[in-house]
GUZALO-663361 format. One line per field, with one value per residue: x, y, z of N, C-alpha, C, O in turn; residue number from 1. Coordinates in Angstrom, 1 decimal, m for minus. Layout:
<atoms>
nu (X, ...)
nv (Y, ...)
nw (Z, ...)
cau (X, ...)
cav (Y, ...)
caw (Z, ...)
cu (X, ...)
cv (Y, ...)
cw (Z, ...)
ou (X, ...)
ov (Y, ...)
ow (Z, ...)
nr (NUM, ...)
</atoms>
This chain:
<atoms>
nu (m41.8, m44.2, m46.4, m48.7, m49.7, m52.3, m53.6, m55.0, m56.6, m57.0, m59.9, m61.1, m64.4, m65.7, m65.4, m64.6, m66.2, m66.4, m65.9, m66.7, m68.5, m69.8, m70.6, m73.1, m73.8, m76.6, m79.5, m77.8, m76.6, m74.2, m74.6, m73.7, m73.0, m72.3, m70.4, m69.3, m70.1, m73.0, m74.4, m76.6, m75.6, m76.1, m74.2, m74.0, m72.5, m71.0, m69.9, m72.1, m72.9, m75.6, m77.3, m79.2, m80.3, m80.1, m78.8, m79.6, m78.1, m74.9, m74.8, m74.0, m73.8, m76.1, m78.0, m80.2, m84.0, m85.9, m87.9, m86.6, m86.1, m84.3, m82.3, m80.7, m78.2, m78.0, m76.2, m74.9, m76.7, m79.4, m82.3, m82.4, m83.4, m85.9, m85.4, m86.5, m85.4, m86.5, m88.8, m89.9, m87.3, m86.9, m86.3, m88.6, m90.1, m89.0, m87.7, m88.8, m89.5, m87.9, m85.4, m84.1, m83.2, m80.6, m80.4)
nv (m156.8, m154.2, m152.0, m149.9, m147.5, m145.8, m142.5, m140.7, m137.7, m136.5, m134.7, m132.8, m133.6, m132.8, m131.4, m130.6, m133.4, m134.9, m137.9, m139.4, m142.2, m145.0, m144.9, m144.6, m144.5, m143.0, m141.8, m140.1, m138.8, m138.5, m140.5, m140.0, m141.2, m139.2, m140.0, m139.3, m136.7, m136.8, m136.6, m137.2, m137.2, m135.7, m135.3, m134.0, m134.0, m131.5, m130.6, m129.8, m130.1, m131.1, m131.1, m134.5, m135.2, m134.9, m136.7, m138.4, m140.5, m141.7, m142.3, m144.9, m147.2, m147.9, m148.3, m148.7, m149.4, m151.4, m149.8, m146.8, m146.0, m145.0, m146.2, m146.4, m146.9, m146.9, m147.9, m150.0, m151.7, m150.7, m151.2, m151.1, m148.0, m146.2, m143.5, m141.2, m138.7, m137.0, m136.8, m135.6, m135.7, m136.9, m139.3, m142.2, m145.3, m148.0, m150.7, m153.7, m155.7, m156.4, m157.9, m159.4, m160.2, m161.6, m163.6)
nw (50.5, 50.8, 52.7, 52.6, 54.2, 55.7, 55.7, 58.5, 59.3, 62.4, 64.6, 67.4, 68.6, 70.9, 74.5, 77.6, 79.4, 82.2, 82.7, 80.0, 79.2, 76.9, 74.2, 71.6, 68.6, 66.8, 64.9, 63.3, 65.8, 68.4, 71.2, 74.6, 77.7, 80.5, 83.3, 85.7, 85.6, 86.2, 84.0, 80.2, 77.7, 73.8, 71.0, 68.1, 64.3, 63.9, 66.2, 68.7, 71.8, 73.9, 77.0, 77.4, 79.6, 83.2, 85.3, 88.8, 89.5, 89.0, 85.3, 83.5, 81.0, 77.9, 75.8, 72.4, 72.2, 70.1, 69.4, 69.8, 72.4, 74.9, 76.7, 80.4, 82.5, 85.7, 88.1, 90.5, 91.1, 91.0, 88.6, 85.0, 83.3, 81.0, 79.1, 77.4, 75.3, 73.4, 73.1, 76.2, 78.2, 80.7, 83.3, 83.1, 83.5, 85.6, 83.6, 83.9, 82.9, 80.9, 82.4, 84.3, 87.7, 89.3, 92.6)
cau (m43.2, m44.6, m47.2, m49.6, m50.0, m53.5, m53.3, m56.5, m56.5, m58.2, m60.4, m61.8, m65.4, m66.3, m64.2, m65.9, m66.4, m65.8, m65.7, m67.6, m68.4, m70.7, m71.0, m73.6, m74.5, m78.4, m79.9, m76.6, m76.0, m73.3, m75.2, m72.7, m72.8, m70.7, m70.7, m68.7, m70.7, m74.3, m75.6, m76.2, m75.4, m76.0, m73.0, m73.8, m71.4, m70.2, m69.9, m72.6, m72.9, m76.7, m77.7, m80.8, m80.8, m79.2, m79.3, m79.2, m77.1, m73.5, m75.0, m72.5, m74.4, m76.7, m78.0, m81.2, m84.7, m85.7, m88.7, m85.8, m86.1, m82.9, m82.1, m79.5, m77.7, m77.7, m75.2, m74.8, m78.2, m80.5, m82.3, m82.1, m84.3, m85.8, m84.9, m87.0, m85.2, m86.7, m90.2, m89.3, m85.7, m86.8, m86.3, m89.4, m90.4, m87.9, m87.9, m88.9, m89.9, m86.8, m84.2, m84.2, m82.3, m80.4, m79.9)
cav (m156.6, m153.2, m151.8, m148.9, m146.8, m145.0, m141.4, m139.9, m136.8, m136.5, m133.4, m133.1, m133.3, m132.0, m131.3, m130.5, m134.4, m135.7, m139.0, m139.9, m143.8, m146.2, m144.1, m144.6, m143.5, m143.0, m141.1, m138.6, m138.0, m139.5, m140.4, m140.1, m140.7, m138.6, m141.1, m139.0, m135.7, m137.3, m136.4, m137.5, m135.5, m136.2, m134.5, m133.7, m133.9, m130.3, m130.8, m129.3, m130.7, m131.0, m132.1, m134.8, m135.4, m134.7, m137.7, m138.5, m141.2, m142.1, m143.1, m145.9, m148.0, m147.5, m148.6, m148.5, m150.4, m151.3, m148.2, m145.7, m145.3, m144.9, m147.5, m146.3, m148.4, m145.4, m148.3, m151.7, m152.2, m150.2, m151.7, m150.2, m147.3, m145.7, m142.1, m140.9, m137.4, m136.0, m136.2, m135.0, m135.5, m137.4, m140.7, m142.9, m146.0, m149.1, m151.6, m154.5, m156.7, m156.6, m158.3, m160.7, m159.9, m162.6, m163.1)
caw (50.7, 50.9, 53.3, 52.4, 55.6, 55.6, 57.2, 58.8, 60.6, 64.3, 65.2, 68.5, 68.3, 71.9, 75.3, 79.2, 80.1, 83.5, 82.5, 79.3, 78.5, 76.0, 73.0, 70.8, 67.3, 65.9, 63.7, 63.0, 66.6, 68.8, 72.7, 75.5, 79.0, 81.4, 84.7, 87.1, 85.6, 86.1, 82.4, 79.1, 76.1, 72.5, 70.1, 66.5, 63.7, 64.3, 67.6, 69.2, 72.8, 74.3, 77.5, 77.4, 80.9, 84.1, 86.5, 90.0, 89.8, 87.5, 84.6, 83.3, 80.3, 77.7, 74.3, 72.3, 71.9, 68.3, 69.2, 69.6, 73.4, 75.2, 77.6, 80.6, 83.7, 86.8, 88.7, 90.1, 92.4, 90.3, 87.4, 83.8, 83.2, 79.6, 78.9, 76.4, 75.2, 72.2, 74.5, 77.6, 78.8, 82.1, 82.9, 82.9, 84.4, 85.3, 82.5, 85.2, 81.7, 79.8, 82.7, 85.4, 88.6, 89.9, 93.9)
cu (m43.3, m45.8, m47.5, m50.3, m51.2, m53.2, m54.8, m55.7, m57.5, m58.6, m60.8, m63.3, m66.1, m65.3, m65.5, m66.4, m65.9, m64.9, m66.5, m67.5, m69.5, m71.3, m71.8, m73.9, m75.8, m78.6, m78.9, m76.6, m75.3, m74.1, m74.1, m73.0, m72.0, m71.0, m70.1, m70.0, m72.4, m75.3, m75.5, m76.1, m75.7, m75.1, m73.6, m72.5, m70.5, m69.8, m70.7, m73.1, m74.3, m76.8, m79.1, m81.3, m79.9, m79.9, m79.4, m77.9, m76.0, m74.7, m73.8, m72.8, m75.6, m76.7, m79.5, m82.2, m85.0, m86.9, m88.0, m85.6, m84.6, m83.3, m80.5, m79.7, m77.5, m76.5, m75.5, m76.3, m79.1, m80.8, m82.6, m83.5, m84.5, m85.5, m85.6, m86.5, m85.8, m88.6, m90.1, m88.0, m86.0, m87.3, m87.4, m89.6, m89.5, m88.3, m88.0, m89.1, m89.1, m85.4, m84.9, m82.9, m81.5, m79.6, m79.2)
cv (m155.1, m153.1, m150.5, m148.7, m145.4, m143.7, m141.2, m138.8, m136.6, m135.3, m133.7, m132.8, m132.8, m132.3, m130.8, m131.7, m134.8, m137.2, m139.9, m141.7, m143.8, m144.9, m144.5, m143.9, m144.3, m141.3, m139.4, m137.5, m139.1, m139.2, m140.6, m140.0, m140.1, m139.3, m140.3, m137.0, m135.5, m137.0, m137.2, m136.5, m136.4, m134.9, m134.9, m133.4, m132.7, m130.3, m130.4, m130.3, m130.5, m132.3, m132.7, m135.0, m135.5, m136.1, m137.9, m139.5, m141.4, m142.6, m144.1, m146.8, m147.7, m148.3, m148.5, m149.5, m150.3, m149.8, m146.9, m145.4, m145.8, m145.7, m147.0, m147.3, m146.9, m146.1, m149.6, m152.4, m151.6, m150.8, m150.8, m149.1, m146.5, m144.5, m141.8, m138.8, m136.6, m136.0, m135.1, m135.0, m136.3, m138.2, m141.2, m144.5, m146.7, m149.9, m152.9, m156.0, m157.1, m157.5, m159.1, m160.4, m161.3, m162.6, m163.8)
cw (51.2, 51.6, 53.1, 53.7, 55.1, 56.7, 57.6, 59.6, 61.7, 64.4, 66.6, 68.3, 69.5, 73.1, 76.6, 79.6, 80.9, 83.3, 81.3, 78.9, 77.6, 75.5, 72.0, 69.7, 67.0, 65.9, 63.5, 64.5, 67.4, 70.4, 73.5, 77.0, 79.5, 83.1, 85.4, 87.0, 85.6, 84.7, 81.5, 78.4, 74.8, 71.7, 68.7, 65.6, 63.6, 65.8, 68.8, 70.4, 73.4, 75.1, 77.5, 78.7, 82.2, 85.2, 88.2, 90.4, 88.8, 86.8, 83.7, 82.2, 79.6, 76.3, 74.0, 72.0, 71.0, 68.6, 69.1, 71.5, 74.2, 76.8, 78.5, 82.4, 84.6, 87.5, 89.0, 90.8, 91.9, 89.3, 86.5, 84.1, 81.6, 79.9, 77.4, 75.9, 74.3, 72.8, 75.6, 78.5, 80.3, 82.1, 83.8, 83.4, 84.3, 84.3, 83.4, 84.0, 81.1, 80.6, 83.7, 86.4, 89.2, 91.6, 94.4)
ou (m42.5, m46.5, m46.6, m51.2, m50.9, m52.8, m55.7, m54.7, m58.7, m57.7, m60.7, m63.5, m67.1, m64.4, m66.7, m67.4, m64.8, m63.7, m66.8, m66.5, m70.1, m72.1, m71.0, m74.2, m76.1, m78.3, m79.2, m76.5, m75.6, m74.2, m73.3, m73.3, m70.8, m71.9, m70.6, m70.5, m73.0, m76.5, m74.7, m76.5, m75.6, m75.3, m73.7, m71.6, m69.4, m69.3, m70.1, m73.7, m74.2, m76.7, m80.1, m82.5, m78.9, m81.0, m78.9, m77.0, m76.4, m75.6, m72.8, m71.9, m76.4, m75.7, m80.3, m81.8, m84.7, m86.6, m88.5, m84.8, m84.0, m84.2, m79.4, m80.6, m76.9, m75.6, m76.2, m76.6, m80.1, m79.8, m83.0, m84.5, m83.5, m85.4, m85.2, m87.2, m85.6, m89.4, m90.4, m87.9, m85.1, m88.3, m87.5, m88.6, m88.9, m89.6, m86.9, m88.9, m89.4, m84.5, m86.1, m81.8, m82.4, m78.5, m78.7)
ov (m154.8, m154.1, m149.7, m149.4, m144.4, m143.7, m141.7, m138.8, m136.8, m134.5, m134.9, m131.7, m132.2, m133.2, m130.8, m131.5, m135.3, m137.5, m141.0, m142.3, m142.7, m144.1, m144.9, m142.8, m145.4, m140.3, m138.2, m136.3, m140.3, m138.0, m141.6, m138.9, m140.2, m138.9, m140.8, m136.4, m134.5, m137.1, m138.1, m135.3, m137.6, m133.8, m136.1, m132.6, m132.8, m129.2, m130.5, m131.4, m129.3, m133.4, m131.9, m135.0, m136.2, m136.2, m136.9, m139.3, m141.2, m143.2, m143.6, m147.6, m147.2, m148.8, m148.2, m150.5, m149.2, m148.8, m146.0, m144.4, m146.8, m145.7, m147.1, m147.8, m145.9, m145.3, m150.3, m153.6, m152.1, m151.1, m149.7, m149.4, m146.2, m144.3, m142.4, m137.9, m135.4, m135.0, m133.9, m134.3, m136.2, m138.5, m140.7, m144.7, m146.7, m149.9, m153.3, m157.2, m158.1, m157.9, m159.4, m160.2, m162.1, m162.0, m163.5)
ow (52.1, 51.4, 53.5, 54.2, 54.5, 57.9, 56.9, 60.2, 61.6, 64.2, 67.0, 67.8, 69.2, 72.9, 76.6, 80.3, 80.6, 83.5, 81.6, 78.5, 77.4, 76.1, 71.2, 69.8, 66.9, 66.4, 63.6, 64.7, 67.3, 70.8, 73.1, 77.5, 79.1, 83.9, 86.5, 88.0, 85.1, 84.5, 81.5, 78.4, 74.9, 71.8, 68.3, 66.1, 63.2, 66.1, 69.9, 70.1, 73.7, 74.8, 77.7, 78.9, 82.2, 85.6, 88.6, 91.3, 87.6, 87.4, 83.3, 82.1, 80.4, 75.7, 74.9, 71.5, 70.4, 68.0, 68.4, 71.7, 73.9, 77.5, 78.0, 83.1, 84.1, 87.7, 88.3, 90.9, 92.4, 88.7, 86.9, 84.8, 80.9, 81.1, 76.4, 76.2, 74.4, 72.8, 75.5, 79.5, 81.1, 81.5, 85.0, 84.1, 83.3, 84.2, 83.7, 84.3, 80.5, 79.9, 83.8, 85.9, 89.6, 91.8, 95.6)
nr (1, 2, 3, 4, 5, 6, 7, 8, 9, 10, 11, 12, 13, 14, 15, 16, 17, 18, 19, 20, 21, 22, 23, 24, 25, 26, 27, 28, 29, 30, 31, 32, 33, 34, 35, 36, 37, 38, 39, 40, 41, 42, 43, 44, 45, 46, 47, 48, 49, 50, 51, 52, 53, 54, 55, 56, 57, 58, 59, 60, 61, 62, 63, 64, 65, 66, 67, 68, 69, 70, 71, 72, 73, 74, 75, 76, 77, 78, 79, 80, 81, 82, 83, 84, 85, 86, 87, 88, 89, 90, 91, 92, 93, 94, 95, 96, 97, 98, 99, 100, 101, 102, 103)
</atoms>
């Protein structure tokens, strides 16, 4: 039996993250938190690195609602908040409708 080994090659698509997590892709850009470096970034396929928002707290979690608005976790005692970047870059009211805290 024979096994066909696929090669790829790796580029680096961007470098300067503290700690980047929960990577998202939409619409042909990749969303990244950096949790120890309080930002988000969005990276384009050349790698062009832009921050959407500097936070106060780690941001640590993130994904999006079917409208497009970005949805991030600041830590464990705060609830989610939207981030609307391609408006204004600054984050926007808690989402108090979308979760349920449990005590």
């Amino acid at each position: 039996m024979s096994i066909k080994q696929e090669q790829y090659e790796l580029n680096v698509l961007t470098s300067g993250l503290f700690f980047g997590e929960g990577p998202r892709w939409r619409d042909g850009k990749l969303y990244i938190s950096d949790m120890l470096g309080k930002k988000v970034y969005t990276i384009d396929a050349s790698g062009t690195k832009t921050v959407i928002a500097q936070m106060p707290h780690k941001p640590n979690g993130m994904g999006f609602l079917p409208n497009g608005d970005l949805i991030l976790k600041l830590n464990a005692r705060d609830p989610p908040v939207s981030l609307h970047p391609e408006r204004s870059g600054v984050v926007r009211r808690p989402l108090r409708r979308l979760y349920r805290l449990r005590r």
